[in-house]
C-alpha positions as CSV (number, residue, x, y, z in Angstrom):
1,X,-6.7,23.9,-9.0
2,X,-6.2,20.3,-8.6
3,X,-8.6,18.2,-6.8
4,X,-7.2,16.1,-3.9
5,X,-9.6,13.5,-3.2
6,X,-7.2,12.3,0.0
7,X,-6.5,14.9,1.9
8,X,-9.2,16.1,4.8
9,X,-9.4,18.5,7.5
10,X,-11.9,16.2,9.7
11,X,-13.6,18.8,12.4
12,X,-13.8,18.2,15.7
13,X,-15.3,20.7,17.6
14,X,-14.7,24.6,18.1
15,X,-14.1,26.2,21.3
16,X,-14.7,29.8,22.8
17,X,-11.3,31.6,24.5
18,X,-12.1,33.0,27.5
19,X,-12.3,37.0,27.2
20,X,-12.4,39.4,30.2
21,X,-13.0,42.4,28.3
22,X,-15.0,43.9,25.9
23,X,-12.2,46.3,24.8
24,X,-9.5,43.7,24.1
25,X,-9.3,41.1,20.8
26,X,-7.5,38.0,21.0
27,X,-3.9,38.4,18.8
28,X,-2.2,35.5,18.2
29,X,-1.8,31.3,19.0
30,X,1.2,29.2,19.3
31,X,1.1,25.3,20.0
32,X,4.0,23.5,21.8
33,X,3.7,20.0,20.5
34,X,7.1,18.5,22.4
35,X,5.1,19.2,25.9
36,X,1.5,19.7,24.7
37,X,0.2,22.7,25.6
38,X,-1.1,25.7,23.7
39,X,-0.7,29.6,24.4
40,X,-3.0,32.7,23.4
41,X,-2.4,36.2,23.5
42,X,-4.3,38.7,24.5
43,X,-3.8,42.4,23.1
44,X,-3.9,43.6,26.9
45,X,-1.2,41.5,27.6
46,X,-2.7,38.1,29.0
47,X,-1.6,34.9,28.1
48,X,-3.8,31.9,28.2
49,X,-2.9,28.7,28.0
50,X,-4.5,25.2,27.3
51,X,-3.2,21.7,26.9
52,X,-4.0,20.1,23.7
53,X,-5.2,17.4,24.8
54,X,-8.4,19.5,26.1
55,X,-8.6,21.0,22.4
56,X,-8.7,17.5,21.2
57,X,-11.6,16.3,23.3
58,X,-14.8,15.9,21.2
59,X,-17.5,17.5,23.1
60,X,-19.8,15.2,25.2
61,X,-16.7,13.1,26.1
62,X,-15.6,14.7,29.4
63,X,-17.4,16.5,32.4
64,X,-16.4,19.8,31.6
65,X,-17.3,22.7,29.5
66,X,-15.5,23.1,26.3
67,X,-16.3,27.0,26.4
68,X,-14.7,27.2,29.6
69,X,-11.7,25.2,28.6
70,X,-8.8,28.4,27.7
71,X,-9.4,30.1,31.2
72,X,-5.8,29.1,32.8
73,X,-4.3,32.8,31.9
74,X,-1.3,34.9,33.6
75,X,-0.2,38.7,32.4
76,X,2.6,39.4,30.4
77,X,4.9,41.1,32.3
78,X,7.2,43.9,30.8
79,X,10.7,44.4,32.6
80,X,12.2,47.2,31.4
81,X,12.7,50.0,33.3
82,X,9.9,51.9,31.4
83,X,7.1,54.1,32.7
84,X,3.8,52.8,31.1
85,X,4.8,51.6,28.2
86,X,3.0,50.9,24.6
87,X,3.1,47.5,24.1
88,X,2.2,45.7,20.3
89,X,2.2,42.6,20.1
90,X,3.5,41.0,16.7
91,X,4.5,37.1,17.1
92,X,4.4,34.8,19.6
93,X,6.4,30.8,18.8
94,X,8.1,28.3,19.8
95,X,11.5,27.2,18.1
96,X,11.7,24.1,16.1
97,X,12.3,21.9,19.2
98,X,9.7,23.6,21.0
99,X,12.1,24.4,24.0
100,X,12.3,28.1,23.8
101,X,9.2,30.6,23.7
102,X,9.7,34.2,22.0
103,X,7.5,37.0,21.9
104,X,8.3,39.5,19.5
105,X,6.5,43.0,20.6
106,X,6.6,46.4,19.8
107,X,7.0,49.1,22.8
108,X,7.3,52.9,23.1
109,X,11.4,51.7,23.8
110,X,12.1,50.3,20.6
111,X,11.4,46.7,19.3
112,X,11.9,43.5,21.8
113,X,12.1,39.6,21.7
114,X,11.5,38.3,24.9
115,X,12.7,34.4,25.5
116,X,11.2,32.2,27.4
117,X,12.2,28.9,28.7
118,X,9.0,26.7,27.5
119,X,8.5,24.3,30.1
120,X,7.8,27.1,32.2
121,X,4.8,28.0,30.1
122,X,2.9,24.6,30.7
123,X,-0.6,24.7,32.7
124,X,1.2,22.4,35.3
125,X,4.2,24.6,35.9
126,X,4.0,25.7,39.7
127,X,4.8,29.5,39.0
128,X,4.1,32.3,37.1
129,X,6.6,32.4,33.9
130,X,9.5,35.2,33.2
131,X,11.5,35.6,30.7
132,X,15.0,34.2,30.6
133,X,16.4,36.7,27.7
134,X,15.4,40.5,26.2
135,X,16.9,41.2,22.8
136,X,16.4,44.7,22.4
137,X,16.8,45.3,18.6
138,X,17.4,49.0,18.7
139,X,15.8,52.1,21.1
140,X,14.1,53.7,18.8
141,X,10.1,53.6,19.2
142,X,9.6,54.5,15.2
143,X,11.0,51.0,14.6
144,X,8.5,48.6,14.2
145,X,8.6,44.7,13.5
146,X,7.5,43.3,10.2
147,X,8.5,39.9,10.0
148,X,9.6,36.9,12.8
149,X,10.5,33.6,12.1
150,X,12.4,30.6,13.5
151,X,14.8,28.2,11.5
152,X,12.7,25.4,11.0
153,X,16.1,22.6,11.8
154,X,18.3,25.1,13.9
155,X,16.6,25.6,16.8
156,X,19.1,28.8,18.1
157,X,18.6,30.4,15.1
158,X,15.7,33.0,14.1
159,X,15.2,36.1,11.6
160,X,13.3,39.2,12.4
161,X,13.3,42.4,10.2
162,X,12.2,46.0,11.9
163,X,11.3,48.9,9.2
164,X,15.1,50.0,9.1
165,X,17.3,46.3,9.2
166,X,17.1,42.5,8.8
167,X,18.5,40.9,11.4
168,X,19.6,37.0,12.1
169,X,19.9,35.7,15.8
170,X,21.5,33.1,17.4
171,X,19.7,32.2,20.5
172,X,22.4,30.3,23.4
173,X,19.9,28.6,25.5
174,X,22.0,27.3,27.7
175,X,22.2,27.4,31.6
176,X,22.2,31.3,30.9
177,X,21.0,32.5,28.1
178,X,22.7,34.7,25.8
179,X,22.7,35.8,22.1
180,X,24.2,37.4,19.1
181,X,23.3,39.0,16.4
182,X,25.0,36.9,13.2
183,X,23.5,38.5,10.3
184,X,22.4,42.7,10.0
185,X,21.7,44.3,6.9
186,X,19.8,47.9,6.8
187,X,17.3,48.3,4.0
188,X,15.4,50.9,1.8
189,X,12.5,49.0,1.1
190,X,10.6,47.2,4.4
191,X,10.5,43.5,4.6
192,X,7.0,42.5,4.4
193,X,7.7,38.8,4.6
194,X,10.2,35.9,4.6
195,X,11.0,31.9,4.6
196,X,13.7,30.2,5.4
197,X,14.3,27.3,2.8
198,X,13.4,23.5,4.3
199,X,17.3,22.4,5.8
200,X,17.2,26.0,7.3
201,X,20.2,27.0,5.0
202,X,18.8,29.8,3.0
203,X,16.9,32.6,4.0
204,X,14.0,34.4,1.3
205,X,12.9,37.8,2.0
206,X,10.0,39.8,-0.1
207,X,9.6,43.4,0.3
208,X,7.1,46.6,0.5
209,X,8.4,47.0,-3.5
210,X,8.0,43.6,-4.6
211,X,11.5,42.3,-4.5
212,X,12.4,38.7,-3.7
213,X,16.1,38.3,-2.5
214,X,17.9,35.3,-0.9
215,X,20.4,35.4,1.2
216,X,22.5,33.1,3.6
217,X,21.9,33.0,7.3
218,X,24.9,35.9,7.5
219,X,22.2,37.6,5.1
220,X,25.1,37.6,2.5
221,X,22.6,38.0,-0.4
222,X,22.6,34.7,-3.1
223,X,20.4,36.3,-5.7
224,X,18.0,39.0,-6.2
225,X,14.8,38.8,-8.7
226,X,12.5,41.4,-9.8
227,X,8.8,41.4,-9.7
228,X,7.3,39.9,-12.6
229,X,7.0,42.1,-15.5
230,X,3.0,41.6,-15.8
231,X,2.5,42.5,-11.9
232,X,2.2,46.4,-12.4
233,X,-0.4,46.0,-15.1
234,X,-2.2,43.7,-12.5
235,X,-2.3,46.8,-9.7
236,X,-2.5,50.3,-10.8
237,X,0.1,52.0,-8.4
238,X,2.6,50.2,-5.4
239,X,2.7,46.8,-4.9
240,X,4.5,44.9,-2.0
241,X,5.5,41.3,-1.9
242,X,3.3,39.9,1.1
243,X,3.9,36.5,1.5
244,X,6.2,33.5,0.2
245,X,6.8,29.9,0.9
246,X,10.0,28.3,-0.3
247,X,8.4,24.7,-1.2
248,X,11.5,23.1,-2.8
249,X,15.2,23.9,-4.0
250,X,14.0,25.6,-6.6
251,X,10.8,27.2,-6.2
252,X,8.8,29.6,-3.9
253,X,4.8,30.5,-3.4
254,X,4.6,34.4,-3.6
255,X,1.6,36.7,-2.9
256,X,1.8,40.1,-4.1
257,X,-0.8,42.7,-2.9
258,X,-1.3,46.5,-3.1
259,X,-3.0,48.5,-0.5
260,X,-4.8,50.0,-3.3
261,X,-6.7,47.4,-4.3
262,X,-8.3,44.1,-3.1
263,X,-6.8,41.6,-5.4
264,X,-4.2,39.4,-4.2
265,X,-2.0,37.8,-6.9
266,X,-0.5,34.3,-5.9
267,X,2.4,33.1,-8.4
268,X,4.9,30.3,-8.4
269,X,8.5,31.2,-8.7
270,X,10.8,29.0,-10.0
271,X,14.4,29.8,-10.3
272,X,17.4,27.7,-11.8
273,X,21.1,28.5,-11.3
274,X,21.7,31.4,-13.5
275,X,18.8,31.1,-15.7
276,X,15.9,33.4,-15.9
277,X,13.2,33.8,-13.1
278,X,9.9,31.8,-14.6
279,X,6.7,32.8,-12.8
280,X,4.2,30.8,-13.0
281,X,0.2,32.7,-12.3
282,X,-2.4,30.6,-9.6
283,X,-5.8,32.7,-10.7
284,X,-7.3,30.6,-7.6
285,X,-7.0,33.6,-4.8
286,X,-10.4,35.7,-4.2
287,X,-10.5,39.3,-3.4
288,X,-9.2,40.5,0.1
289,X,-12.9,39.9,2.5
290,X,-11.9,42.0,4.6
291,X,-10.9,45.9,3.6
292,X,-9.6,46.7,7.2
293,X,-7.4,43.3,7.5
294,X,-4.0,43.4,7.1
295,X,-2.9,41.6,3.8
296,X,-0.4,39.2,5.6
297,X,0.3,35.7,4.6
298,X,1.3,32.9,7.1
299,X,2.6,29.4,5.3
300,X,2.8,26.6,7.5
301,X,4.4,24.1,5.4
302,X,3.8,19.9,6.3
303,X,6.8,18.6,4.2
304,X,6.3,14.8,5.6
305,X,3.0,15.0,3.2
306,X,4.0,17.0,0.7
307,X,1.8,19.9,1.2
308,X,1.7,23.8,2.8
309,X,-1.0,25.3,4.2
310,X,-1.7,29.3,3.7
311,X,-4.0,31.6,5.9
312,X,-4.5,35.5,5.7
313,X,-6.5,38.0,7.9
314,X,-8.2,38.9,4.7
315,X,-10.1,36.0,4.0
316,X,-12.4,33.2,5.5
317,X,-10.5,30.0,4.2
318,X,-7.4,28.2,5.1
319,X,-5.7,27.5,1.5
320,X,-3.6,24.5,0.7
321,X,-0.6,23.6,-2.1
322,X,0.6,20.3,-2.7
323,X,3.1,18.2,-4.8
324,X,1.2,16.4,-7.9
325,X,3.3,14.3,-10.2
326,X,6.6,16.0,-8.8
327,X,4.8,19.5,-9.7
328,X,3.3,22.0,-7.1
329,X,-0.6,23.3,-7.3
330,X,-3.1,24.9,-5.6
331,X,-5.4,21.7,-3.8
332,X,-9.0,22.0,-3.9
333,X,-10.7,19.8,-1.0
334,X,-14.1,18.1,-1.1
335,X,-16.8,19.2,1.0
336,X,-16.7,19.5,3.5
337,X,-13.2,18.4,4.0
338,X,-11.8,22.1,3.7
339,X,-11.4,25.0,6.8
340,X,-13.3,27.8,6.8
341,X,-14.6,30.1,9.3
342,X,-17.9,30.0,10.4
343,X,-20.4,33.0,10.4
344,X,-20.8,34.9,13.6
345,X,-24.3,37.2,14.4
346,X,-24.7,36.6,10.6
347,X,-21.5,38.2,9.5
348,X,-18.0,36.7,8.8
349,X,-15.3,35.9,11.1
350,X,-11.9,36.1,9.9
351,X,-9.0,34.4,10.5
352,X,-6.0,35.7,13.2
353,X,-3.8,32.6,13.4
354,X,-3.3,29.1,12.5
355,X,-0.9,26.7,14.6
356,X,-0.5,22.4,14.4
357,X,-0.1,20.1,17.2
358,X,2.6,16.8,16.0
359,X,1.5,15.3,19.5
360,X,-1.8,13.2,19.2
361,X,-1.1,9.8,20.2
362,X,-4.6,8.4,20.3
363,X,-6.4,5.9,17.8
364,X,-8.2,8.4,15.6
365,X,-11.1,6.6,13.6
366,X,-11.7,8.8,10.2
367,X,-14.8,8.2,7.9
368,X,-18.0,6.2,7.1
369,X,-15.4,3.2,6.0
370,X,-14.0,3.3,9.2
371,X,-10.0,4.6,8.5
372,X,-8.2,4.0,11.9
373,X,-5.3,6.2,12.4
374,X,-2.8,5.6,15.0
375,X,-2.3,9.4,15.5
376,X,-2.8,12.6,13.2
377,X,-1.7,16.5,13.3
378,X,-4.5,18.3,14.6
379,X,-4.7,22.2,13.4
380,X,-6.3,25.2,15.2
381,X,-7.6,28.1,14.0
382,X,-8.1,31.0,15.9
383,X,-10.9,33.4,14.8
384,X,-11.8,37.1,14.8
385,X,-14.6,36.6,17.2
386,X,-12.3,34.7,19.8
387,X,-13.6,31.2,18.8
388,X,-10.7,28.2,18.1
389,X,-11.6,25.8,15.3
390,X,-9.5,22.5,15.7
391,X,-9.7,20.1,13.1
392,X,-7.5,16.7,12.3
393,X,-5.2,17.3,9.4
394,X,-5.9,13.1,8.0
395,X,-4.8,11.7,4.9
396,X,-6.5,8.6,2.6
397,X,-2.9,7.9,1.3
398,X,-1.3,5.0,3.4
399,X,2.1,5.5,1.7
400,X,2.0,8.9,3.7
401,X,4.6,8.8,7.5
402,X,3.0,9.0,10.3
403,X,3.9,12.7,11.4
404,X,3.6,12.9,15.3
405,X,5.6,12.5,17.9
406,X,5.1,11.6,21.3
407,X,4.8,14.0,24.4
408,X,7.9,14.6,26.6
409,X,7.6,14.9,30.0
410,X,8.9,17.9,32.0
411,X,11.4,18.0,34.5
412,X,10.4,20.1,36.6
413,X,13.9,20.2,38.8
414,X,16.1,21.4,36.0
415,X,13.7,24.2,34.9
416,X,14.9,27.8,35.0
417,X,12.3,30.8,35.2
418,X,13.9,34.0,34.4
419,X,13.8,36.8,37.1
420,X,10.5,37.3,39.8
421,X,10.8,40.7,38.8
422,X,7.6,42.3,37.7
423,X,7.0,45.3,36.1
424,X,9.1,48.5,37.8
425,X,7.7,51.9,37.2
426,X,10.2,54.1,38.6
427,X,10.9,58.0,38.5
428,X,13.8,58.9,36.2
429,X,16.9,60.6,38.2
430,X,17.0,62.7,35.3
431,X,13.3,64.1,35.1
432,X,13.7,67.2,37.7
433,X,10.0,67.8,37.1
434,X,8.8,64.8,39.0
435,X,8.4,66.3,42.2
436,X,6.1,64.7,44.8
437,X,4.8,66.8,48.0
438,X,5.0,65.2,50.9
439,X,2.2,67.1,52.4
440,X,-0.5,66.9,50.3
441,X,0.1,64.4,47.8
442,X,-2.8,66.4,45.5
443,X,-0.1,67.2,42.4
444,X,1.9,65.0,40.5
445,X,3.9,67.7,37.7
446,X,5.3,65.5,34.8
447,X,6.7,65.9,31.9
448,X,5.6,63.0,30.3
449,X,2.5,62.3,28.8
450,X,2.5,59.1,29.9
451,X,2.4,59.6,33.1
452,X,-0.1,62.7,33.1
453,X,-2.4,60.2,30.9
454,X,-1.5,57.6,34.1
455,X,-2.7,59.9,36.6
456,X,-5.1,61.9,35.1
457,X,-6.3,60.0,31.5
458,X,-6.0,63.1,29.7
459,X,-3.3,65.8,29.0
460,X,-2.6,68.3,31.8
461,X,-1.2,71.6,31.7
462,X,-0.1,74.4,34.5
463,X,-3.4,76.3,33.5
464,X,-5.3,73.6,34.4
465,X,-3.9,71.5,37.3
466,X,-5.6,73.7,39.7
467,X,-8.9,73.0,38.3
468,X,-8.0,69.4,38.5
469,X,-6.9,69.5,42.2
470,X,-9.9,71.3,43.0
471,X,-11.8,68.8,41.7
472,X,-10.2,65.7,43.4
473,X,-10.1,67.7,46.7
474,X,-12.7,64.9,48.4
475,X,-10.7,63.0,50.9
476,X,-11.8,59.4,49.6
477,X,-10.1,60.7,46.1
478,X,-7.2,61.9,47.3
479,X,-6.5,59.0,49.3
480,X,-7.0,57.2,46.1
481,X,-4.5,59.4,44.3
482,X,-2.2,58.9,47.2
483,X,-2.3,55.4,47.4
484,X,-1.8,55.3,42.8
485,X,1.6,57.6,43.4
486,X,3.0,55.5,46.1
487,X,2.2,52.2,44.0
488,X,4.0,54.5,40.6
489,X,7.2,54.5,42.2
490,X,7.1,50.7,43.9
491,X,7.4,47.3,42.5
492,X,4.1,46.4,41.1
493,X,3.1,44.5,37.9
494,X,1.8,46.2,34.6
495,X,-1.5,44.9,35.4
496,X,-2.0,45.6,38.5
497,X,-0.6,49.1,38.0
498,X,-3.4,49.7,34.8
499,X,-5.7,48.1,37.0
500,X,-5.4,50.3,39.8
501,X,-4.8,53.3,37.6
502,X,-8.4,52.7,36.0
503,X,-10.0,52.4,39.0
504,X,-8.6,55.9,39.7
505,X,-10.0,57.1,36.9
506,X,-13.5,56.0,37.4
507,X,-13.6,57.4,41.2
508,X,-12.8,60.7,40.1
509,X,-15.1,60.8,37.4
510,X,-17.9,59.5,39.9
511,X,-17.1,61.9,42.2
512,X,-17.7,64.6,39.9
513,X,-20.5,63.2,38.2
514,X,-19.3,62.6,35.0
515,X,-19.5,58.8,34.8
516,X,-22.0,59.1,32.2
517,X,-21.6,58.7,28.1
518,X,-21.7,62.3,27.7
519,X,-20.0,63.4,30.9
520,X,-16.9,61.2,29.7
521,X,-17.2,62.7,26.4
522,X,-17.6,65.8,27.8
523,X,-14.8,66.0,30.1
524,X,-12.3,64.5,27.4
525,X,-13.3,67.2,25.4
526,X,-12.9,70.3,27.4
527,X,-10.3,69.3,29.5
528,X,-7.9,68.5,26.9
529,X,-5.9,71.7,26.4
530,X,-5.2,70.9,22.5
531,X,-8.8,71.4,21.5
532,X,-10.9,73.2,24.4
533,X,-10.3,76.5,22.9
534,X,-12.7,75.5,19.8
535,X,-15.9,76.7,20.6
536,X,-18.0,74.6,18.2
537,X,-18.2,71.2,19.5
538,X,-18.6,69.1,16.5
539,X,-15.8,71.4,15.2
540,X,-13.7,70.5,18.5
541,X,-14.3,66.4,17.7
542,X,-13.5,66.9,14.1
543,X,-10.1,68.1,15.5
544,X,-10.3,65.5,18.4
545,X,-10.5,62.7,15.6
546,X,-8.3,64.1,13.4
547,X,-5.2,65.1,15.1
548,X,-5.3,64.1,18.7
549,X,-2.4,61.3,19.7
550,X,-4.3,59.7,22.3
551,X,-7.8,58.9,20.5
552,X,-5.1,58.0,17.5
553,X,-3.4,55.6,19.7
554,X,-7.0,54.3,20.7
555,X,-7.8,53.7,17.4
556,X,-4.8,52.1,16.1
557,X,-4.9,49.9,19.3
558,X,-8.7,49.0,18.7
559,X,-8.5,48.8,15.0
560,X,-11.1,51.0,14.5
561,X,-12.5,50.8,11.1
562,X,-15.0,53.9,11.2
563,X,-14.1,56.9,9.1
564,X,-13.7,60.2,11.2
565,X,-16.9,61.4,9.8
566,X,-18.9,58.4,11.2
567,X,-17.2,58.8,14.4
568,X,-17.6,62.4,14.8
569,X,-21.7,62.0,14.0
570,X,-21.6,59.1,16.3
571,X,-20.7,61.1,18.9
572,X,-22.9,64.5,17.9
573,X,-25.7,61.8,18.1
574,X,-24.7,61.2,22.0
575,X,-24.0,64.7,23.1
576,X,-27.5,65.2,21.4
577,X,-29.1,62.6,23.5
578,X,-29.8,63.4,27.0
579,X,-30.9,59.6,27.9
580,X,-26.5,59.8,27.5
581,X,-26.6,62.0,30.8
582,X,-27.8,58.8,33.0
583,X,-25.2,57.6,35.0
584,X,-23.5,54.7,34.7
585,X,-25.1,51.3,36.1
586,X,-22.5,50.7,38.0
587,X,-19.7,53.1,39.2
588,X,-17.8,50.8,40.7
589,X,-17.0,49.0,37.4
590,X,-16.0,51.8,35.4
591,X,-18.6,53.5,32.3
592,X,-21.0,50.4,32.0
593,X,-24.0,50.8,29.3
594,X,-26.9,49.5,28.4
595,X,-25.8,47.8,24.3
596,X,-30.0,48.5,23.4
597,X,-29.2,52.4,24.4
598,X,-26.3,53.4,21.5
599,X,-26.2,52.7,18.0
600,X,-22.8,50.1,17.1
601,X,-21.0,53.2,16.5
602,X,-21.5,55.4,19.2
603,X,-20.3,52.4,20.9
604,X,-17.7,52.2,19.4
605,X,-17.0,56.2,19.9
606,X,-17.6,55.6,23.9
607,X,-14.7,52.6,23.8
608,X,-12.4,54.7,21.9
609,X,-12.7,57.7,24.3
610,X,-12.3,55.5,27.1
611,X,-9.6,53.3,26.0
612,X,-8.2,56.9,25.5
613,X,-8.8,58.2,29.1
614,X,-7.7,54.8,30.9
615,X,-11.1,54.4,32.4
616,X,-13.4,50.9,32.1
617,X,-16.2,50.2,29.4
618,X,-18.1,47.6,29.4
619,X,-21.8,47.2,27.5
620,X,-24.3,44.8,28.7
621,X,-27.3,43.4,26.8
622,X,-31.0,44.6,28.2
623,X,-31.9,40.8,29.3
624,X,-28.7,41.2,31.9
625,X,-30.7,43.9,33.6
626,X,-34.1,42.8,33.7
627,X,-33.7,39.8,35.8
């Protein structure tokens, strides 16, 4: 590594994103330097957003407090004509003028791009923000996205792979937005990662097999180049290409991984015309940190200086490359000029995203010399445990340009929102099995899962509705129910409708008595007509954990890193407790625990089986409750 004696990431301060659940984790950051704002994403759907200027605040220098700073949220709202949908979110950015907003998400529809007009993001918009444009990029629900990313000088122009095709889009953001798909290729081997080249010319794509191709933005492919020949005896069986950085004409940062193994190789590829690929190996990379993290790379390259920075998931450290004597390396920073994230309860946060802000336009005085700055990028990290670290990006060098840009003011007359239309759930003309009494409103028959799991929070069968309505019979439940079906088949937003739907859940588990740890267990258990007929109970979760699609989808969702042999003793352990039979603290709120009461993984069981049944779980520390 070479040592950069110039280059500093000064800290600021770090500040605490507001979270309103225990269940969700915060996803993913974006920072809108042209009107200077900042958005956060929530994996249940809410957006927060900030102005930078806030971020940029040292603490002590304003009235109010710096935890309480990202609290300005809205939900995302999904528009399709979808009855409770999955939604995963994958990216969330602004285009290289910072006037359109996309949100790239998976859904139980197929993969979607939602465009956003970005002024209408700001904390001082009057309104709650729609989007102006889906792209639906095909209907199938097995198609995932695996790579997004805007053309860093074209700003109508973007690339985004699913597992079955590359795609490039032109974006027409003009009074009505349109778009068309200019570039479509189908491939064998998943795109795992790409960069578009510096003038936004040239496109480079890695894959799941550890080819690097280029292609134009048509995706007409330039060149293809093989992995290099040492990489196999590096990992014993597949390896993927999982991150690159074009840096100049000629050469290109590459990260191979294996999912095998926690090494992660970083190379420099350098390729001439014709002539042969020459790889060049960086030895500077640690082992992956993180086991459970997913071995992406994000390359956020500062070309004005000279230098790229990397972050992963995987690891603690934000890594950066930079041009020495007209020849790229790896930089090592001097303490304790470098980012890395700060411990947590004693163990390790990781990072989640990484975003810079080009609009500082305050003096900015840097070290014990005194270096005054008229203005400097300011990066953000955003951390596993929900925490932002903002630091100035500053440079010794005075030969360096000055890199930011002032703010632009919004106009707020000329905006256009997209649609006021929230989230429709609406019955399906051709679903004959939705049928709806009129008399007693005490049976919903559906053929999806979805919306038994909406109604209900667990499958439901014709041997077993009656059970059900017999146990919802109590007039305060069934007015519940009532009211939930009329709100199904009405305008109402996504979270609103999981809102209400939860509280459902929780009434009729109160009114049974089964708000409880074990009565929640116990009722997922032998009410699910998959697994009830296994008479042995650990037996019954063994299957539960294994095979069932709604504690699956839970635990993909939560990222659950317990092995189904913890979780199944985990929850033996609360079935064996009868302490696990007191009911909840407070019914109203949905399953609330005491955190002293459960060991961290039968936690962790209770939010996966709850997550699983739509019903809320919250965990409170002992001090809460002795006051």
């Amino acid at each position: 590594m070479e040592t950069d004696n110039t280059l500093q990431f000064r800290h600021i301060q770090n500040i605490a994103v507001s979270k309103r659940s225990y269940v969700y984790e915060w996803k993913l950051m974006a920072v809108c330097s042209t009107y200077g704002f900042a958005i956060f994403i929530q994996s249940d759907g809410w957006i927060d957003r900030v102005l930078t200027s806030d971020l940029e605040e040292p603490p002590g220098s304003n009235s109010y407090t710096h935890s309480d700073v990202i609290n300005n949220y809205f939900p995302f709202f999904f528009q399709e004509n979808e009855i409770n949908p999955s939604i995963e979110f994958f990216a969330i950015s602004f285009n290289c003028n910072d006037r359109v907003f996309a949100i790239a998400f998976d859904s139980s529809i197929g993969p979607h791009i939602y465009l956003y007009e970005a002024a209408t993001l700001s904390q001082h918009y009057d309104g709650t923000p729609y989007h102006r444009l889906s792209v639906c990029l095909s209907g199938l629900a097995t198609d995932k996205i695996t790579v997004f990313e805007w053309n860093p000088t074209n700003s109508c122009l973007l690339a985004i792979a699913t597992t079955k095709y590359l795609y490039t889009v032109l974006i027409f953001a003009n009074d009505e937005y349109s778009y068309r798909i200019l570039g479509k290729r189908e491939h064998t081997a998943s795109v795992t990662t790409v960069s578009w080249n510096a003038t936004g010319t040239a496109l480079t794509v890695g894959d799941i097999e550890g080819q690097v191709n280029r292609y134009n933005p048509k995706l007409k492919l330039l060149r293809s180049v093989d992995p290099p020949s040492l990489i196999p005896s590096v990992f014993e069986n597949t390896f993927s290409c999982s991150g690159l950085c074009q840096v100049s004409r000629t050469q290109w940062i590459v990260v191979f991984t294996s999912e095998t193994s926690a090494r992660l190789h970083l190379m420099l590829l350098t390729l001439r015309g014709k002539k042969t690929p020459f790889w060049r190996v960086w030895d500077v990379l640690p082992p992956a940190a993180d086991h459970f993290a997913a071995k992406t790379f994000k390359f956020l390259p500062v070309f004005g200086w000279d230098m790229v920075m990397m972050s992963t998931p995987c690891l603690t450290d934000v890594y950066t490359f930079g041009r020495v004597n007209d020849a790229w390396k790896p930089l090592e920073l001097m303490e304790p000029f470098f980012i890395r994230t700060p411990l947590h309860n004693d163990e390790c946060t990781f990072i989640v995203d990484v975003s810079i802000n080009f609009s500082l336009s305050k003096n900015v005085l840097i070290g014990q010399f005194g270096w005054v700055f008229n203005s400097l990028p300011v990066v953000c990290v955003l951390t596993t445990n929900g925490t932002v670290l903002v630091y100035y990006l500053a440079s010794l060098n005075p030969d360096l340009p000055n890199l930011c840009k002032p703010l632009q003011s919004i106009d707020y007359l000329t905006i256009k929102n997209g649609p006021t239309v929230p989230y429709k759930v609406r019955p399906d003309p051709s679903d004959e099995e939705t049928i709806i009494t009129d008399s007693s409103y005490d049976r919903l028959k559906c053929s999806s899962i979805h919306r038994s799991r909406l109604l209900y929070g667990f499958h439901t069968s014709e041997s077993s509705t009656q059970t059900q309505d017999n146990e919802i019979c109590n007039a305060s439940t069934s007015a519940l129910l009532k009211e939930l079906i009329s709100l199904i088949y009405s305008d109402i937003s996504a979270s609103d409708l999981k809102y209400r739907t939860r509280n459902f859940v929780c009434h009729r588990l109160s009114s049974t008595g089964k708000l409880s740890a074990y009565g929640v267990l116990e009722t997922y258990a032998s009410e699910n007509e998959q697994f009830n007929q296994i008479e042995n109970i650990k037996a019954r979760w063994q299957a539960i954990f294994a095979i069932d699609t709604e504690i699956h989808a839970a635990l993909k969702y939560l990222k659950c890193k317990l092995s189904h042999e913890k979780l199944v003793d985990a929850t033996m352990s609360i079935l064996d407790d009868p302490a696990s039979e007191k009911p909840t603290l407070y019914a109203k709120n949905g399953l609330v625990v005491v955190k002293s009461a459960f060991s961290e993984d039968g936690l962790i069981v209770l939010k996966i089986v709850c997550e699983a049944m739509h019903l809320f779980f919250w965990v409170q520390d002992d001090e809460h409750f002795s006051k």
